[in-house]
KEDOVO-164517 format. One record per atom (N, C-alpha, C): x, y negated, z. Coordinates in pm, whole numbers, plus 50000, padded with zeros to 5 digits. Each point is the difference from the previous one (the first is absolute). Layout:
<rs>
XYZ/...
</rs>
This chain:
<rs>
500835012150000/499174987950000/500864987550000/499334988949933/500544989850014/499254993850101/500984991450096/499404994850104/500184988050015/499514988650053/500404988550086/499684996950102/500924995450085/499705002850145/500274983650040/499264996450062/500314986050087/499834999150152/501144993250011/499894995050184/500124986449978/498764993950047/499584988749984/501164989150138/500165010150104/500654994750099/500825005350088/500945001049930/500765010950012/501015002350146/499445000850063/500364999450158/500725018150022/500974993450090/500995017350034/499295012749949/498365002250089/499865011550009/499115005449877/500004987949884/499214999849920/501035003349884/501014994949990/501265006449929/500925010950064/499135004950090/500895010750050/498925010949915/498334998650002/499205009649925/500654997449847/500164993249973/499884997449829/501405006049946/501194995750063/500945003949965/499945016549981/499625010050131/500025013850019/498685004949899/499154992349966/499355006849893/500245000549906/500514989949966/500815002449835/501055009849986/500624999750086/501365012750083/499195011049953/498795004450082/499615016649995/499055000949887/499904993049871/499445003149885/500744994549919/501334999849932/500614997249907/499365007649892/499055008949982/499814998549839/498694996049923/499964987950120/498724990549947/501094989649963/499574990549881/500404985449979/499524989550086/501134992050083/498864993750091/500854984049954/498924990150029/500574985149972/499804992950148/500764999350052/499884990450136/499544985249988/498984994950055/500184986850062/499954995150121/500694992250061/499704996150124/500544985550036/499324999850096/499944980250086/500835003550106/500454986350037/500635000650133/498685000450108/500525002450126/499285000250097/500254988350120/499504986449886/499884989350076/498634990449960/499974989450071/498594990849907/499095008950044/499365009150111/499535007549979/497904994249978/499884992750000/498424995049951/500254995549836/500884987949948/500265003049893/500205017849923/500785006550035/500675008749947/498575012549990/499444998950084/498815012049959/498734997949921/499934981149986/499004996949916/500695002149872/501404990849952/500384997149918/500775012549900/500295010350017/500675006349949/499785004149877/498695000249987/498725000049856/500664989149919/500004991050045/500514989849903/501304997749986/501005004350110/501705001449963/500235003949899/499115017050011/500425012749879/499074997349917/498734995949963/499504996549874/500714993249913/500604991550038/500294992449905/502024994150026/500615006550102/501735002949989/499745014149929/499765008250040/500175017849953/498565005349909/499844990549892/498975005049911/500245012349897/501194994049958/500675012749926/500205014650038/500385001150149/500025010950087/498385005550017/499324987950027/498145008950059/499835003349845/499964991749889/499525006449904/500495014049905/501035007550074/500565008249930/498705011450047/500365016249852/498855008350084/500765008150129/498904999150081/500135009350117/499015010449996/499995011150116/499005007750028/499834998850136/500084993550095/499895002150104/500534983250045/498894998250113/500744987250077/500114998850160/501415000950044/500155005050130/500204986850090/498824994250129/500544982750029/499805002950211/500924992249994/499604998250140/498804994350044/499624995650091/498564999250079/500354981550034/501274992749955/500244987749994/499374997549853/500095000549898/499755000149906/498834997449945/499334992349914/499324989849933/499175009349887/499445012250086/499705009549843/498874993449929/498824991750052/498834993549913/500444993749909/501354988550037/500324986749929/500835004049874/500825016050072/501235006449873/498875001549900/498975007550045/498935008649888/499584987149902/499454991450061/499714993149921/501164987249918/500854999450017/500594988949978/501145012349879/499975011949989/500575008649944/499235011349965/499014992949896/499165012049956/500015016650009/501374999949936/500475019249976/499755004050077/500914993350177/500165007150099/498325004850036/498694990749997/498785007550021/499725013249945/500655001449890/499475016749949/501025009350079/500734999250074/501025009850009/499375003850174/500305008450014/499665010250156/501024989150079/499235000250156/501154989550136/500195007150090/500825007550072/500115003050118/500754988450100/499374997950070/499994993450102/500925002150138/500894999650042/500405001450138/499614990850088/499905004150093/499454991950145/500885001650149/501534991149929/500855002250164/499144993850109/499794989749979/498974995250136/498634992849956/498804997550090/499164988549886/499724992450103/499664985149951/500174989850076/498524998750119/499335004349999/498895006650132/500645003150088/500665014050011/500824995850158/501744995850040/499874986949884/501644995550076/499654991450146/500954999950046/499844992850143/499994985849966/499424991950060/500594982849949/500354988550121/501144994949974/500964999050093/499464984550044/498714993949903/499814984050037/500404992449906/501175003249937/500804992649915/499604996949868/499195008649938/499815002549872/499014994449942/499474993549919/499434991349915/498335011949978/499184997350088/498385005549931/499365001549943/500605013649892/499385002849916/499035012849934/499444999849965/499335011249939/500365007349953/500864994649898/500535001349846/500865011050001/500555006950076/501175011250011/498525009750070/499154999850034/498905008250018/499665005549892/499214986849925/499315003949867/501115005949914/501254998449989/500725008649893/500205011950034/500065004250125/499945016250023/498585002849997/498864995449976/498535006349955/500314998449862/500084991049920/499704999349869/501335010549940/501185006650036/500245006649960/500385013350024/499004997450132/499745020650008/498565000049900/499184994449977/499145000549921/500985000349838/500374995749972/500624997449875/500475012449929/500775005750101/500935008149999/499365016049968/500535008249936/499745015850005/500055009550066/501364997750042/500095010850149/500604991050070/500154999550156/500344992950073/500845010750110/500724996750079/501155007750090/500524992050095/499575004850137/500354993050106/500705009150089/501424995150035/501025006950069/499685005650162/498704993950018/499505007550105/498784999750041/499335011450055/498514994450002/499734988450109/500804998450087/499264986850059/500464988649913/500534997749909/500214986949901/498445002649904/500165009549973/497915005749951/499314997250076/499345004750085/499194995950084/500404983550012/500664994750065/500254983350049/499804994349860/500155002449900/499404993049897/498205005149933/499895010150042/498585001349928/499244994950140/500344998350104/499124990650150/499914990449954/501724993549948/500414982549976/498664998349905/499955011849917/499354990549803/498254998950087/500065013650074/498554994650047/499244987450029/501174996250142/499574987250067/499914990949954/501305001349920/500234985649884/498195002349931/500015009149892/498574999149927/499004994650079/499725002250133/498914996650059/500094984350083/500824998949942/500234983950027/500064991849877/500335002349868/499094995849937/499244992349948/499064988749952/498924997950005/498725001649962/500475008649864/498865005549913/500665005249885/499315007349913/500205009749919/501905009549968/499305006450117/500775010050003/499675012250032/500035012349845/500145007049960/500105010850143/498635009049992/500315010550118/500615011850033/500345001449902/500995015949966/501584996449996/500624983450039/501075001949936/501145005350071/499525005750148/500975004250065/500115015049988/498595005849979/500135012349944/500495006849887/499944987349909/501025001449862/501524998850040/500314995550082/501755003350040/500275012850123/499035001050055/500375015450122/500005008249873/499034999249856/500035015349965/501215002149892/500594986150016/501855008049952/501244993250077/499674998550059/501484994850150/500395011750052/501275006649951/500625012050092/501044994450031/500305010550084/501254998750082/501075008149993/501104989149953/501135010649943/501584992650095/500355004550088/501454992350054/500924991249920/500544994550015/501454998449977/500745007850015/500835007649903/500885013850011/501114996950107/500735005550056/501095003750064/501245000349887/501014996849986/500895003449904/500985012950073/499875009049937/500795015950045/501045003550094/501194982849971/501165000750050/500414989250139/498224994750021/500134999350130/499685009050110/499665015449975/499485012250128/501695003750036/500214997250121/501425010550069/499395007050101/500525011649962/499345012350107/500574994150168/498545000050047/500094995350143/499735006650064/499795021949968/500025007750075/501104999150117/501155000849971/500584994450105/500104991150108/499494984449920/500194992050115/498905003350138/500774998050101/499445004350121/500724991250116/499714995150083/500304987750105/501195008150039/499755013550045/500695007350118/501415001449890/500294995349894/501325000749898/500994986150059/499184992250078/500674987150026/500185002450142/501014991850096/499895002150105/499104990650075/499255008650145/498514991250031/500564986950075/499334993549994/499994987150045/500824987749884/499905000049876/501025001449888/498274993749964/500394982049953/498694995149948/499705005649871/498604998149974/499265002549927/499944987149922/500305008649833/499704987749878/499234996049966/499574988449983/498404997049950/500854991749913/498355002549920/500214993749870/498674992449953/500014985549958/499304989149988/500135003449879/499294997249904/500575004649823/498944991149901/499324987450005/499054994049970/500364982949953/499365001149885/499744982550019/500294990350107/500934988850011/499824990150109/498684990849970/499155001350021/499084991849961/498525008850096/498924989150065/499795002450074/498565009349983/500085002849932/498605010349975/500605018250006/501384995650033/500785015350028/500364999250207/499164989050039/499735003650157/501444994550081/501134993549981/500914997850038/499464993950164/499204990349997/499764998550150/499225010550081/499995012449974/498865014950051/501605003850000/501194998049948/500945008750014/500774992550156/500314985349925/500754996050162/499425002450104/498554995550004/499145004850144/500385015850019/499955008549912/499905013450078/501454999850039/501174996849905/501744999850068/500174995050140/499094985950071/500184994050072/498975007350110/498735005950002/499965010250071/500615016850012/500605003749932/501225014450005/500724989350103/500444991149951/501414998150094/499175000550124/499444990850042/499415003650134/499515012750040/499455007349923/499945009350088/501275011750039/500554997949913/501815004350000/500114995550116/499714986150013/501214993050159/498835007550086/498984998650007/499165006050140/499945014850043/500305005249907/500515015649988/501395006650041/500844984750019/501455004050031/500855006749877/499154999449870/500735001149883/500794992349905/500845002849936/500824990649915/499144996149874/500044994349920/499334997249886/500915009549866/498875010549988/500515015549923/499744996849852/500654990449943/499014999849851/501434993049961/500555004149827/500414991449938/499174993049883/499994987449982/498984996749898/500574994549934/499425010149844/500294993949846/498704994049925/500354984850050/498244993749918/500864993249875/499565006149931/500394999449869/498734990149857/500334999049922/498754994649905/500334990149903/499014997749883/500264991749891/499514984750090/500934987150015/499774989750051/499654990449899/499184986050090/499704990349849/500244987950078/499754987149954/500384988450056/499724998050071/498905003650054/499384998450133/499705009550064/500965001050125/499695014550103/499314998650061/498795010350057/499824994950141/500805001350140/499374987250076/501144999550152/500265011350095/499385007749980/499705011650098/501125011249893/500734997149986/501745007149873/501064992650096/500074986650021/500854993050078/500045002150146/498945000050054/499395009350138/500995011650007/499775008849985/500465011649950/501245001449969/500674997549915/501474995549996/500124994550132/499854990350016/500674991750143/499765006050171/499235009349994/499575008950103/500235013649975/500735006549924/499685013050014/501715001349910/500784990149982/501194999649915/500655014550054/500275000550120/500875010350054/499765016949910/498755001349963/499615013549944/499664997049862/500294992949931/500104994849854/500855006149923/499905011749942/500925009849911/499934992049842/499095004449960/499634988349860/498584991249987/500504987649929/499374988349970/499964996849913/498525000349963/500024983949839/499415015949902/500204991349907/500345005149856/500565008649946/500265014049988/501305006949966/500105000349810/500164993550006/500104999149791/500365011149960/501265008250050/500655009049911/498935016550079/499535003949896/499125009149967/500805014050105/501235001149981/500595010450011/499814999450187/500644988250030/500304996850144/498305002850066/498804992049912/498575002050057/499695013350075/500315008649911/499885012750001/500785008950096/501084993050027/500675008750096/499434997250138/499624985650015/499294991050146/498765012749996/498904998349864/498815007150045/500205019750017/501295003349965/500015015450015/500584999350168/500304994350046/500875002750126/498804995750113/499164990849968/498744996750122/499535014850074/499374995950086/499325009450078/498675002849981/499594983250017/498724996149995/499394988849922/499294999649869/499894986549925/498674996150038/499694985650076/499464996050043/498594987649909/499164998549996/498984991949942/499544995750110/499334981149963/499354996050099/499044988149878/499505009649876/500034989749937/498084997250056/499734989849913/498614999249995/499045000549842/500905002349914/499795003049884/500995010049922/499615009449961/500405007649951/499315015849901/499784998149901/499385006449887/500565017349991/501034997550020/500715017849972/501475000250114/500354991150034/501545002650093/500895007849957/500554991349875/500895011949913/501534995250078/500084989850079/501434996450069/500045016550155/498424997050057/500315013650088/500125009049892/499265002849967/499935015949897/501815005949924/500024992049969/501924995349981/500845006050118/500384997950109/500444999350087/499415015950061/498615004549998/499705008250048/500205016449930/500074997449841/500995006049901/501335002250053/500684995550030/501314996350050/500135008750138/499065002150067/500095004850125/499564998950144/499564981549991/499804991850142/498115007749967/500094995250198/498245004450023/499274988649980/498784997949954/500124986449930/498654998350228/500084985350003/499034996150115/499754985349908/498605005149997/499014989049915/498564995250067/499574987349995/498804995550031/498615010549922/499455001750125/498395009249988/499084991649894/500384994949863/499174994349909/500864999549834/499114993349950/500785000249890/499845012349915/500824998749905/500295017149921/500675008650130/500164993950127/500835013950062/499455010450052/498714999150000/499255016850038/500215007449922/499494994449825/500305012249935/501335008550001/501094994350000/501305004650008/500745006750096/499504993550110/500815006850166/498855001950094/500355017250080/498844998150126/500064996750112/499325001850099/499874989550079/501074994450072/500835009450036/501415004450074/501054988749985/499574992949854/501064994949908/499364981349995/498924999750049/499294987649960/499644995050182/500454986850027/499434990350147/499144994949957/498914995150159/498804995949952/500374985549945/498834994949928/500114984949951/498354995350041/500314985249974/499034992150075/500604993150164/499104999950094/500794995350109/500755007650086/500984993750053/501455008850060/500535004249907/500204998949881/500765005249895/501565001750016/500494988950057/501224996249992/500475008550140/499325004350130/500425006950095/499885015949980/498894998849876/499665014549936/501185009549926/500904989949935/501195004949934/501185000550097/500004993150085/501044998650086/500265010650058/498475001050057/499975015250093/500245012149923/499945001449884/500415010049883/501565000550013/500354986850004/501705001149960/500415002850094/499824995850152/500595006250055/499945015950067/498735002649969/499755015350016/500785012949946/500304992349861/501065003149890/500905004350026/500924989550125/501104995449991/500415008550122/498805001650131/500265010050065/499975016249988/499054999949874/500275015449976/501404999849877/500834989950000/500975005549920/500845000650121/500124994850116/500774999350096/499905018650068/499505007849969/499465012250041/500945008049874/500264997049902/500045007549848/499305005149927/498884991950050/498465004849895/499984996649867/499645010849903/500114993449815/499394990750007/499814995049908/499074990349893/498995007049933/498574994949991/499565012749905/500144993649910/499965003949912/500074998249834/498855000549891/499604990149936/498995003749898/500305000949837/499305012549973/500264998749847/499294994849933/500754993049880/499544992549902/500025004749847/500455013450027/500495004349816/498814996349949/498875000150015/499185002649891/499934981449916/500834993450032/499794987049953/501414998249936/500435011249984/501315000449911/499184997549863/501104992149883/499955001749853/499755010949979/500365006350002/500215017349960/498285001450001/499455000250154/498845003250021/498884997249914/500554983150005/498604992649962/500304997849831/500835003349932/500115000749860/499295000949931/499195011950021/498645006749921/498874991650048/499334995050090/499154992550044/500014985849912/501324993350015/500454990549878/499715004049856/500645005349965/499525006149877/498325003549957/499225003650092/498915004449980/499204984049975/500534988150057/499594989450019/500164991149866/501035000249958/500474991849898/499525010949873/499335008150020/499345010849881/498024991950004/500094992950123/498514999850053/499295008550039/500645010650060/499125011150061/500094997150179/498705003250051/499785003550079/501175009050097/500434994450086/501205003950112/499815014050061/498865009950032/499575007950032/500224998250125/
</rs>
């Protein structure tokens, strides 16, 4: 098949899907386009009109297939680029804008609503990396519809449940290291425990749910007559503006600071996330948690907030409560942790193969054919 694929906004984890799909079907023809992942209210209206009319030559070539992210402008492409209307859309859906968190800051708009309705409607098959990113958008399109003011169409949410599946974000193969082995009682006890922060600096990934719970562990460390048992690697892609609760953190907790910031070089990332113990989330948005899922490939036990995509993935063992006490909720986890490693108790371990490439290959394939996922 000939394909074209667009990432309208092309953010890490959005070129981390696009790149590995083109990877595990080389003997399709595929034509890339993609936006940066900035401007982001410009950039999800406008992209219809970037590529209509910079990359006309590219939309008008023939394709058989059109592969776009869930940023992406599919009404305005269709129409402003005739061809592309006759050709089949699959749709991806890393996150939809119904349940992002909103921080206050952001300019009130609709408009990133209505483009994830108007192009799961648009679209042919649609694919959401997890079912709670499904669900939180077929609730979102509800409420939105019934707010409203008039003529709106009563079936149109039932016209997107009856082709929204759910297909992951693959795993790439050569991040699984056999972690049959790792076991606490391999280290000597009382010998801190690695955690691993592995997320966005930016605050819809929970950074102040993380210092509060650091700043209660330590206390209960000191009231316990314990040392503070944790080395921490908070790691992540940074942007111009951090939030303060990163500086907190640094400046209070420097002494157990193994790695910081940014790790650019791919090779070094990888060695930080294979050596953790434990990779930690405190986000408040999060669609699939492919930074835990990463890390938990690798070996660490992942301890994640009771919401989100994290039920489907980890059971209970593996998830603190969220809502109120949250932040004493994880604490009391870590250090529970920290005393059964002081004993030489394992880690349990969860598997993830089935979200290997390997796995999900055929599921892909069945998708970009337009069949039904089984």
């Amino acid at each position: 098949m000939k394909i074209l694929l667009l990432s309208a906004y092309d953010a890490q984890s959005h070129c981390y899907w696009r790149t590995q799909l083109v990877a595990h079907f080389p003997e399709h023809d595929w034509t890339v386009l993609t936006l940066p992942p900035r401007y982001f209210s410009w950039r999800v209206r406008g992209n219809s009109l970037s590529w209509a009319y910079g990359e006309r030559a590219c939309l008008e070539q023939n394709y058989d297939l059109v592969v776009a992210t869930s940023m992406c402008d599919v009404t305005g492409l269709k129409g402003l680029v005739p061809n592309l209307a006759r050709l089949p859309w699959l749709v991806y859906f890393h996150e939809n804008q119904f349940a992002y968190p909103r921080s206050g800051r952001e300019f009130a708009s609709v408009e990133p609503q209505l483009l994830n309705l108007y192009n799961a409607l648009a679209a042919d098959t649609l694919l959401f990396n997890s079912d709670f990113n499904r669900q939180s958008l077929l609730e979102g399109a509800a409420t939105l519809c019934r707010r409203l003011p008039d003529h709106v169409p009563a079936d149109v949410i039932a016209l997107i449940e009856q082709k929204a599946q759910v297909l992951p974000v693959p795993l790439a193969d050569e991040l699984f290291v056999d972690s049959s082995a790792r076991a606490l009682s391999d280290t000597p006890n009382n010998a801190p425990l690695k955690l691993l922060w592995n997320h966005r600096w930016e605050f819809d990934k929970g950074p102040e749910l993380l210092l509060a719970a650091l700043q209660q562990l330590d206390s209960l460390c000191r009231q316990q007559g314990l040392a503070f048992g944790f080395e921490l690697h908070i790691v992540g892609q940074q942007f111009r503006q951090t939030p303060e609760a990163f500086a907190q953190i640094k400046q209070q907790f420097a002494p157990y600071i193994a790695s910081w910031g940014y790790v650019e070089d791919g090779q070094a990332y990888r060695k930080v996330v294979q050596q953790a113990d434990v990779v930690l989330s405190t986000a408040l948005h999060d669609y699939q948690g492919i930074a835990v899922l990463e890390a938990v490939a690798a070996g660490a036990m992942p301890l994640v907030p009771d919401r989100l995509a994290y039920p489907e993935l980890f059971d209970q063992q593996f998830r603190y409560r969220s809502g109120e006490g949250e932040s004493h909720a994880l604490a009391a986890a870590l250090l529970d942790l920290y005393q059964r490693s002081m004993v030489g108790e394992p880690l349990p371990q969860v598997d993830v193969n089935g979200l290997r490439w390997s796995n999900l290959r055929e599921c892909y394939q069945r998708a970009l054919e337009g069949k039904p996922l089984g």
